[in-house]
Structures are given as C-alpha cells and as structure tokens.
C-alpha positions as CSV (number, residue, x, y, z in Angstrom):
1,X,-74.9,2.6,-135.4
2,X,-73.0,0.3,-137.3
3,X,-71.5,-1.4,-134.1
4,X,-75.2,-2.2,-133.1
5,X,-75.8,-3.6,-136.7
6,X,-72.8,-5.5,-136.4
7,X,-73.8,-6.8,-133.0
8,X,-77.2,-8.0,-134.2
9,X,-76.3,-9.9,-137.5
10,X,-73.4,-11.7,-135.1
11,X,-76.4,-12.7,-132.9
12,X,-78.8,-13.8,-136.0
13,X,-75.9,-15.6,-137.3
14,X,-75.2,-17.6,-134.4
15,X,-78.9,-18.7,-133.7
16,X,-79.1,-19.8,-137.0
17,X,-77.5,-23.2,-136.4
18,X,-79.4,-23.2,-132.9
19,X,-81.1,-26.4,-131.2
20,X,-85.1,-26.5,-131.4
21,X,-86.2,-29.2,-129.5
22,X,-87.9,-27.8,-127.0
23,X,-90.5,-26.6,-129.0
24,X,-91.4,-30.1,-130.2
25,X,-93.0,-32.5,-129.0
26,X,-90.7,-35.5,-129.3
27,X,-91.1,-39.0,-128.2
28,X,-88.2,-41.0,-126.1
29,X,-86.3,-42.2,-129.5
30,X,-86.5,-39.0,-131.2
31,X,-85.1,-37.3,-128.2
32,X,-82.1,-39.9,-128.1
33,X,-81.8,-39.1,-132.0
34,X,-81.2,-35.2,-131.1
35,X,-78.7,-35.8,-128.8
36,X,-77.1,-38.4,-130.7
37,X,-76.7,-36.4,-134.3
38,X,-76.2,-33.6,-132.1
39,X,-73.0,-35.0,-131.0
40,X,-72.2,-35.5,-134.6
41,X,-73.2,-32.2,-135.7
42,X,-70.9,-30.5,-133.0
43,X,-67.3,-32.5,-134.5
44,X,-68.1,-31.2,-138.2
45,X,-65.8,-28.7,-139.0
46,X,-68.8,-26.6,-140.7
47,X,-71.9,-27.8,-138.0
48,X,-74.4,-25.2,-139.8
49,X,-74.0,-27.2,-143.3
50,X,-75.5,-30.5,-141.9
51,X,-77.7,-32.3,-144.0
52,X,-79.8,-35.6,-142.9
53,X,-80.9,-38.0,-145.8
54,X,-84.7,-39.4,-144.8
55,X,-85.3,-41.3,-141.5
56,X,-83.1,-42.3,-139.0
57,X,-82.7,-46.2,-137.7
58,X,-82.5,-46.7,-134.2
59,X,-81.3,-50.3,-132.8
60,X,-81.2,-49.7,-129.0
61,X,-79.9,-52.8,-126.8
62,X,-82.9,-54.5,-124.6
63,X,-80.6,-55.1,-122.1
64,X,-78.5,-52.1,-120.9
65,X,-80.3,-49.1,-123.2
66,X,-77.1,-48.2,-125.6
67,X,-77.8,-47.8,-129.3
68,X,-76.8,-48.0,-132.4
69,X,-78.2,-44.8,-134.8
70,X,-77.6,-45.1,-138.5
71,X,-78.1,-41.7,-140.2
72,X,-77.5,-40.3,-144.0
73,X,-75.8,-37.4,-144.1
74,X,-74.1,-35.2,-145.8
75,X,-71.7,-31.9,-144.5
76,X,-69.1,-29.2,-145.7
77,X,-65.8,-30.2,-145.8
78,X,-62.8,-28.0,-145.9
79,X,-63.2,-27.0,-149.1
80,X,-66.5,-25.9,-148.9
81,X,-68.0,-28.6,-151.2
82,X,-70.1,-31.0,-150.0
83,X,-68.7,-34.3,-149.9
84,X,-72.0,-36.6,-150.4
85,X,-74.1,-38.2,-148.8
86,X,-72.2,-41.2,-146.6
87,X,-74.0,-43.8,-143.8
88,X,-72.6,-42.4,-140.0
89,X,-72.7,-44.9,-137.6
90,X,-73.3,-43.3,-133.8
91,X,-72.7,-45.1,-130.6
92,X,-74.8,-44.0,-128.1
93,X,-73.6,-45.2,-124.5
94,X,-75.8,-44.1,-121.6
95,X,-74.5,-42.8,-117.9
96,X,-75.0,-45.7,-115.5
97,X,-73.6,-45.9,-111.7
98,X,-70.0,-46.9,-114.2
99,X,-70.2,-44.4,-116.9
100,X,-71.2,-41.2,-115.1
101,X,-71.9,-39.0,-118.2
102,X,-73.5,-40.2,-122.0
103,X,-70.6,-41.2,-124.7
104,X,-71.4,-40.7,-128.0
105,X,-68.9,-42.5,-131.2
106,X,-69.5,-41.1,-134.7
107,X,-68.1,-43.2,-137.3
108,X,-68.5,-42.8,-141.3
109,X,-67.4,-46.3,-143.3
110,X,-63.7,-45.1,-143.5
111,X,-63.1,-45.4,-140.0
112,X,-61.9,-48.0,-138.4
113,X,-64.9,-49.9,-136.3
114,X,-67.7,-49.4,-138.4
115,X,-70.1,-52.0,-138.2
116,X,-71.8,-51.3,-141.7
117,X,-75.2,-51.1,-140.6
118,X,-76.0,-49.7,-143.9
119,X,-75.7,-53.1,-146.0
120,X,-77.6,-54.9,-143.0
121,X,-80.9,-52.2,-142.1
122,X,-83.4,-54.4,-143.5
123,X,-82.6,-57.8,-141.3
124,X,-82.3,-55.5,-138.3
125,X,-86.2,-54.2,-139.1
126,X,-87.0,-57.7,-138.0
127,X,-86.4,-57.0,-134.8
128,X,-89.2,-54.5,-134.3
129,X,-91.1,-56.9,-132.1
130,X,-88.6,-56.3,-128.9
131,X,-88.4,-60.4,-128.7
132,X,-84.6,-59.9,-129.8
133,X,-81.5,-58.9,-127.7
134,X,-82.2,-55.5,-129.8
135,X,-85.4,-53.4,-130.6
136,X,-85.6,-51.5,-134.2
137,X,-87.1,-47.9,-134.4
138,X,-87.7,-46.0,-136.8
139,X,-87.4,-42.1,-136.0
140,X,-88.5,-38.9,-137.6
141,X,-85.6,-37.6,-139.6
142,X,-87.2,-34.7,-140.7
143,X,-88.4,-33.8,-137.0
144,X,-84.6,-34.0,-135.7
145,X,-83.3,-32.1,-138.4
146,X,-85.5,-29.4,-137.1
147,X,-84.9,-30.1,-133.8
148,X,-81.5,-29.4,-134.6
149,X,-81.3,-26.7,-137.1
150,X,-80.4,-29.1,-139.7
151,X,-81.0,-29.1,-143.3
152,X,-84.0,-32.1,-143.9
153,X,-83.7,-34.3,-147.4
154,X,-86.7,-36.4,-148.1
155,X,-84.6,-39.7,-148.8
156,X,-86.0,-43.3,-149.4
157,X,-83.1,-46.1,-149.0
C-alpha cells in the first residue's frame, strides 16, 4: 500500500510542473511565447519555481520570422531563494531549409550578448504597424504562464 502511495504522489509531483497548452486556445505569438519560455524554463536548475512578471514583448523579424522575446522573470536559485525578478532576453531562430530544427538563446543582462531590450521596450512599440524591418506584439503573459505551469505575477513596467 505504501508503494502505491508512493507511486501516485511521484506522478502528481511530476505533472505539477506539466505543459497546458493544448487546452488553450492560443494565437500564433502566444504559441511562439510557450515554446520560447519553455526553452527557458527547461535550463533553470529548479523549472517548477518559474515566475513571469506581466506581459511578454515580442519583436519578431519581418523578414526571415526570428524573434526577439523579452520576459520578467524570476526563479529558484541554488539556494532556494529567489533571486528577483531580472529582464531574459530569448532568441528565437526558426528551422528553415539551413537550420533544420528551432534554436532558442536565453540570456539575463549578465551575460555576454544581451541586447538590453529592457531600457529600449517603449521605442520598439512603435513598430506595431509592421512598416518596420520588425513587428511589436504584445502577448498574454498570464496565458503562457498557464500554458506552461508557471507561476503568473500581474506586473506593469
């Protein structure tokens, strides 16, 4: 009996950190989001503990697809403490006939090749109109933190 019990709480332990996006409905960007902080999600050395900050800004090239993600987040560290929450930067590079499988490059502003998106989000906005050489979204951070079994704090920058 209490091998069974054991058995189950492993299980309900390990679903807890699970992916739920295919019971949303998410548009095109959000779905790039998921994958994207995802990706981030799976390097953290405690992936449950993941906390996004608000909504996440999107600037996705108009001319090959690739973004740029800028998400506030926050995660255990090896202490167990939360370190606060810092701007990550993710790369998002998309399969083509060159690159045969998506590439995905997290970077927090202590790394080197950070662009600082952070200091620069409100002249990117301006390019909501899709007239630049990039396009501006806006995405759900609350619906990607579900999507990805991630903790959801309502953050205005």
């Amino acid at each position: 009996m209490k091998k069974i019990l054991a058995i189950i709480i492993s299980l309900l332990m390990l679903t807890a950190c699970s992916n739920n996006s295919e019971s949303l409905n998410l548009t095109e960007h959000e779905q790039q989001a998921v994958e994207a902080v995802s990706y981030y999600k799976s390097i953290l050395k405690d992936p449950c503990s993941l906390r996004i900050f608000g909504d996440i800004h999107l600037l996705k090239s108009n001319s090959n697809g690739n973004s740029f993600m800028l998400v506030f987040a926050d995660a255990k560290n090896s202490y167990g403490g939360y370190g606060g929450k810092e701007p990550i930067e993710i790369t998002c590079i998309y399969a083509d006939e060159i690159i045969k499988e998506n590439t995905f490059i997290a970077r927090d502003s202590k790394m080197e090749g950070y662009n600082n998106i952070a200091d620069n989000i409100s002249e990117y906005t301006k390019y909501a109109d899709g007239k630049m050489p990039l396009t501006y979204y806006k995405v759900d951070g609350e619906k990607v933190a579900k999507a990805i079994g991630a903790e959801f704090i309502e953050w205005e920058r």
